[in-house]
C-alpha positions as CSV (number, residue, x, y, z in Angstrom):
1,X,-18.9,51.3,-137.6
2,X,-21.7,51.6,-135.2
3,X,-19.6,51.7,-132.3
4,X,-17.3,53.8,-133.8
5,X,-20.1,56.6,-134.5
6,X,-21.5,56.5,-131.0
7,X,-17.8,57.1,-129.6
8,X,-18.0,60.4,-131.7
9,X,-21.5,61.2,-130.7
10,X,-20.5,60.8,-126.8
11,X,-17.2,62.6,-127.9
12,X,-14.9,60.0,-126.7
13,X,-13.7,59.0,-130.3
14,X,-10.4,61.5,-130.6
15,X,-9.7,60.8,-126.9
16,X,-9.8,56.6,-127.1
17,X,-7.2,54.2,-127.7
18,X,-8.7,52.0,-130.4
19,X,-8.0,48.5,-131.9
20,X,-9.1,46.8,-134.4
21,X,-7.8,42.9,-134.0
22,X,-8.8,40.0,-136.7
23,X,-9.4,36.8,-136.5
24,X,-7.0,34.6,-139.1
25,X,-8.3,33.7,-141.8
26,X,-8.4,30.1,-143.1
27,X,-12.0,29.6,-145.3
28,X,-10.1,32.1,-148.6
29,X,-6.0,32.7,-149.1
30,X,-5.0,36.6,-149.8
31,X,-3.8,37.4,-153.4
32,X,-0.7,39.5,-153.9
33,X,0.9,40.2,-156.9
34,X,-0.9,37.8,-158.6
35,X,-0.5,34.5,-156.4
36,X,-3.0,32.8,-154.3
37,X,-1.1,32.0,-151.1
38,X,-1.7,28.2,-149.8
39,X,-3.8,27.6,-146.9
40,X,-1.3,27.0,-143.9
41,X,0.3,30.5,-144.9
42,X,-3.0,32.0,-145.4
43,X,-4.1,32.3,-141.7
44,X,-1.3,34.7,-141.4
45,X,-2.9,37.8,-143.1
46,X,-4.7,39.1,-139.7
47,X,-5.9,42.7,-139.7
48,X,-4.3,44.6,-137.5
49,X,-5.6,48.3,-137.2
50,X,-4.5,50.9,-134.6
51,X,-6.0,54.5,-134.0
52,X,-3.7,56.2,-131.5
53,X,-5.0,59.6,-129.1
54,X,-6.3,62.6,-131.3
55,X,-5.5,60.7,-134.3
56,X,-6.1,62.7,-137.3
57,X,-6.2,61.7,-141.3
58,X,-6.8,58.5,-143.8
59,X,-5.8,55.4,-142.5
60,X,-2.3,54.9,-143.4
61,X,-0.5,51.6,-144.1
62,X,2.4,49.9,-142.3
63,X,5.2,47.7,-143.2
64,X,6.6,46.9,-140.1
65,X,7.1,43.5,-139.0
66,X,4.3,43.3,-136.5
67,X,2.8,40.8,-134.9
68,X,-0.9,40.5,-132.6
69,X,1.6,39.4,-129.5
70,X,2.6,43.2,-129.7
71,X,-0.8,44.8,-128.7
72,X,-0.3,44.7,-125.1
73,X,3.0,46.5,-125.0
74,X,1.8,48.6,-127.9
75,X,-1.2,49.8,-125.3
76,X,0.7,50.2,-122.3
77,X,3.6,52.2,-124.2
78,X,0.6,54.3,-125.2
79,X,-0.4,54.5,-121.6
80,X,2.7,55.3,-120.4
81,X,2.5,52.3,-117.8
82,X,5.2,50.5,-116.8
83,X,5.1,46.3,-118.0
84,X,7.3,43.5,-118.7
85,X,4.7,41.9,-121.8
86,X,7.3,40.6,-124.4
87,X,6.2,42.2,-127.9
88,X,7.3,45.5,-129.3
89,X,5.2,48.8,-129.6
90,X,3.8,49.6,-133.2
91,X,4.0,53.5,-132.8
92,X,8.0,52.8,-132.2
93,X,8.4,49.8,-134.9
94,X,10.9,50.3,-137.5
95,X,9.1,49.6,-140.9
96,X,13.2,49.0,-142.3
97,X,14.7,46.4,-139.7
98,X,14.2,42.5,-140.5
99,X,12.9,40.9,-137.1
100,X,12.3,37.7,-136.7
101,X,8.2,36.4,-135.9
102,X,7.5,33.0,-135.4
103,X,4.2,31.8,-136.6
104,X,2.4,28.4,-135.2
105,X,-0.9,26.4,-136.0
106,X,-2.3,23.4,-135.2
107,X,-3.1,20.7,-138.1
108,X,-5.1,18.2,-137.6
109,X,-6.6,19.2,-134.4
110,X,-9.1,16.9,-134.2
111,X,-7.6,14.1,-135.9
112,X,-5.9,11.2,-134.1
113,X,-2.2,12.7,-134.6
114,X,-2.7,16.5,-134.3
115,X,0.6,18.3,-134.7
116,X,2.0,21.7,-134.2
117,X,3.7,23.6,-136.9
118,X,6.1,26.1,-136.7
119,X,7.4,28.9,-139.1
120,X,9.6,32.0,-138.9
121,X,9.0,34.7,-140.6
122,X,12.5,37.2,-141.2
123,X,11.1,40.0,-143.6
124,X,7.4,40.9,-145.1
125,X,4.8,37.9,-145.0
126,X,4.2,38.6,-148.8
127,X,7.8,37.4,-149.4
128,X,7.6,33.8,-149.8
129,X,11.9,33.8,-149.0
130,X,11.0,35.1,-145.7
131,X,9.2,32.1,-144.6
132,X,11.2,28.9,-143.4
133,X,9.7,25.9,-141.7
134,X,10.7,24.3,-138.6
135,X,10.2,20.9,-137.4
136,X,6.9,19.5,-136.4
137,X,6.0,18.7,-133.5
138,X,3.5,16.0,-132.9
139,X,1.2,16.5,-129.8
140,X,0.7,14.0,-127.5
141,X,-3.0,13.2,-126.4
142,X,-3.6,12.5,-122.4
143,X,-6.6,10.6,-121.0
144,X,-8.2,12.9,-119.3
145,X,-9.9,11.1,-116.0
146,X,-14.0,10.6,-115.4
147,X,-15.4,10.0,-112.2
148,X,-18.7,8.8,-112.2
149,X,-21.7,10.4,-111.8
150,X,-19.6,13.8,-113.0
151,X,-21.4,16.1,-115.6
152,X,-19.9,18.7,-117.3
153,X,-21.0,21.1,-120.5
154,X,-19.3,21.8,-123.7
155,X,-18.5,25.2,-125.5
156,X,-16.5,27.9,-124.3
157,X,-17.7,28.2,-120.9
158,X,-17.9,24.5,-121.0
159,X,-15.1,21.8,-119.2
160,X,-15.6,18.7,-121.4
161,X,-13.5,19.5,-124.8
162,X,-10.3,17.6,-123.1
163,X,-12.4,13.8,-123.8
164,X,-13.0,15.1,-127.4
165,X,-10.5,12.9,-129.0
166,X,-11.0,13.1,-132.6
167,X,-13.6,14.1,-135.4
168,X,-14.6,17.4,-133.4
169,X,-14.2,21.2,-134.4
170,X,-12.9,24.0,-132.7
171,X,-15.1,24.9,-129.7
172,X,-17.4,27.8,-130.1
173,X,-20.9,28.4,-128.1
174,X,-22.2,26.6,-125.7
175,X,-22.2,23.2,-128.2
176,X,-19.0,20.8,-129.9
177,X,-19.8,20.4,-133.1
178,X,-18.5,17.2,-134.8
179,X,-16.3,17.6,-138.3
180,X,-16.7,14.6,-140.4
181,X,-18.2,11.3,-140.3
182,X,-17.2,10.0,-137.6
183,X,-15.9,11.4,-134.1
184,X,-14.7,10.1,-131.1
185,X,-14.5,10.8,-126.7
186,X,-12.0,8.7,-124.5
187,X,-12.2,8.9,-120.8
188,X,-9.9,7.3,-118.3
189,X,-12.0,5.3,-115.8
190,X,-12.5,2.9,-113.3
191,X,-14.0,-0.3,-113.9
192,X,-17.4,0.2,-112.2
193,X,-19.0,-2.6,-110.5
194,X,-22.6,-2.1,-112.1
195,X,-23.8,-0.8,-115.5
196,X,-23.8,2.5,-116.4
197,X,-25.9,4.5,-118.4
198,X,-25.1,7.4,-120.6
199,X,-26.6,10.5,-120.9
200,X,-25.9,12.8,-124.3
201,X,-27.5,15.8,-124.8
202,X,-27.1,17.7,-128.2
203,X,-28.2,19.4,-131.2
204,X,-28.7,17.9,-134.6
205,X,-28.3,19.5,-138.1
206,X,-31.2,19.5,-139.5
207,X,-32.8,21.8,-142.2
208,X,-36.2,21.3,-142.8
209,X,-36.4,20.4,-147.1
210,X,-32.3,20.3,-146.9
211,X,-31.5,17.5,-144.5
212,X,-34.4,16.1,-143.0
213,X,-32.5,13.8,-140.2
214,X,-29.1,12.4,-139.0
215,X,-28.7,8.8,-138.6
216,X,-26.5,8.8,-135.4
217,X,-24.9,5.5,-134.5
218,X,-22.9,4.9,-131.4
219,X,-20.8,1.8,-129.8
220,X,-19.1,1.9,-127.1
221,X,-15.2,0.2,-126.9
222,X,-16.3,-1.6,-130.2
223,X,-19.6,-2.6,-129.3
224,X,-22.5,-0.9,-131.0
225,X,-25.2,0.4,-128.1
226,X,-27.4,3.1,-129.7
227,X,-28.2,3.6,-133.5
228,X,-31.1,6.3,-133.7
229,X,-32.5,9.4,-136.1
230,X,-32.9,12.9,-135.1
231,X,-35.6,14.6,-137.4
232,X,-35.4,18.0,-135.5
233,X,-33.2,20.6,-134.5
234,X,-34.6,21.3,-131.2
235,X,-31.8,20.4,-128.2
236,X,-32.6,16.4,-127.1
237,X,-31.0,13.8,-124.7
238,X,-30.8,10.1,-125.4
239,X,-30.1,7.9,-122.4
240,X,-28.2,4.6,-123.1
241,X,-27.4,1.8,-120.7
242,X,-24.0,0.1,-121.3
243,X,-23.0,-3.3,-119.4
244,X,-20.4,-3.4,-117.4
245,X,-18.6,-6.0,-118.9
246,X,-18.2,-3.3,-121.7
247,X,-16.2,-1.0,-119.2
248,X,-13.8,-3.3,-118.0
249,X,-10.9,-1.8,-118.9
250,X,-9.3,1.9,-117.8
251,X,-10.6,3.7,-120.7
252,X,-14.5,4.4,-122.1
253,X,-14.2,5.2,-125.3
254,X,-17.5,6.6,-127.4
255,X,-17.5,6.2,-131.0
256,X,-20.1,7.6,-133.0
257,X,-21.0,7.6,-136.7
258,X,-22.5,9.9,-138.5
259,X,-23.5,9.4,-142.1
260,X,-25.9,12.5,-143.2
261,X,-23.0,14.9,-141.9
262,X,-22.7,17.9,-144.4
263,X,-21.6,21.1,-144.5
264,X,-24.3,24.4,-144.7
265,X,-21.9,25.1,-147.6
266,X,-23.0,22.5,-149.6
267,X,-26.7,23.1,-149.0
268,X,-27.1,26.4,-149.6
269,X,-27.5,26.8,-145.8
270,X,-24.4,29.3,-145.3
271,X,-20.8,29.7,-145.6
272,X,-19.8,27.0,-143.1
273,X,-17.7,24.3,-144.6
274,X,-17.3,21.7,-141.8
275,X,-19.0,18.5,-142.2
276,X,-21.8,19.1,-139.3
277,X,-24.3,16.2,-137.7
278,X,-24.0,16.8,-134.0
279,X,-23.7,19.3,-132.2
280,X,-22.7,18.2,-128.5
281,X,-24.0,20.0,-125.0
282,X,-23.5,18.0,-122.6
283,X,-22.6,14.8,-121.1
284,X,-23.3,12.3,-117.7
285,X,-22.3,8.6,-116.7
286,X,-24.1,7.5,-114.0
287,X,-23.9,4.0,-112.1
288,X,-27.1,2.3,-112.7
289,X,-28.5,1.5,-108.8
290,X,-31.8,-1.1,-109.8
């Protein structure tokens, strides 16, 4: 609403093209007429608001089958610019025809057998009979490579969420949070002729009189290498050395257990539900040279 008042103060409010785009929803499910809708249809309810040129009046409310993938050819009808962006334009959307939207999410994500689901959507999204399921599809996970001595970040900016294989959230940041009590990373690698030693650094949930430390225990392609407690929530880096007799084989993969993950929700800490221990930054293997 801030925004919005300084557009009018600079008198670029009536003149601007505005958009007001949602994220979907997934922590509540929308009510209508009466019924709580289930989680995986929940994430559908997305607010959508458009204020066109010189717009004038209450905001009004609009039944036409809409979808987000229809912004961009909604703004560049409004512009008056040529594109070939797939999507119809709200301002010319029938409210009265039945069109067809499909709808997808990602369960399990970071689970070992994430899948995508699919669902089209004919008529309104409060019409239970307009939604039919399709078939699942199950996603197959690829061993991402690792060269040695590479070190990379996590978060949005960051390049290591592909060796996040499962027990990890969705990336937001510049950390990975794990989701659980236990998470995994698999890289693809090269025997190395030496040892190796591992460099982590991270975050750790900790709140002071709430959750006073994580235990953090880590093995490495089933043999246990680290088991330490983090009593702050100041960033820190533990350094590991693994054998190479350990890495003899074409994949590394990292294990860790976490045992004091909660979620702020259940602490009184916030609204956050996932089950939160470590929060990862960044990550190094490098040869040991003695």
């Amino acid at each position: 609403m801030q925004f919005l008042g300084k557009l009018k103060r600079l008198n670029l409010y009536d003149s601007s093209i505005i958009v007001f785009q949602g994220d979907h929803g997934w922590s509540f499910a929308p009510i209508f007429e009466g019924r709580e809708f289930a989680q995986k249809t929940a994430k559908i309810s997305a607010l959508l608001i458009l204020k066109t040129r010189s717009a004038r009046g209450p905001l009004r409310i609009s039944l036409a089958p809409s979808t987000i993938a229809d912004i961009p050819a909604t703004l560049l009808d409004l512009l008056q610019l040529p594109h070939s962006y797939p999507g119809e334009s709200l301002v010319r959307l029938d409210p009265s025809i039945q069109r067809d939207r499909e709808f997808v999410f990602v369960t399990d994500r970071s689970g070992p057998a994430p899948s995508i689901h699919r669902w089209m959507v004919e008529g309104s999204v409060f019409d239970t009979t307009s939604w039919h399921e399709m078939e699942p599809t199950l996603i197959e996970r690829e061993i991402r490579s690792y060269t040695w001595g590479r070190k990379f970040g996590f978060g949005i900016a960051g390049d290591g969420e592909p060796y996040l294989t499962s027990g990890w959230s969705t990336t937001s940041g510049t950390v990975h949070w794990n989701d659980g009590k236990s998470a995994e990373m698999t890289f693809g690698i090269t025997p190395p002729d030496r040892d190796v030693n591992l460099s982590i650094v991270f975050f750790a949930n900790v709140v002071p009189g709430k959750v006073d430390k994580q235990r953090i225990r880590m093995n490495v392609n089933g043999i246990d290498v680290k088991e330490f407690d983090c009593t702050t929530k100041a960033p820190q880096r533990f350094d590991v050395v693994v054998p190479r007799q350990v890495l003899n084989t074409d994949q590394m993969i990292i294990s860790f257990e976490f045992p004091d993950a909660v979620a702020p929700s259940e602490i009184g800490s916030g609204t956050d539900t996932r089950m939160l221990a470590m929060g990862i930054y960044s990550f190094e293997a490098q040869l040991v040279y003695r």
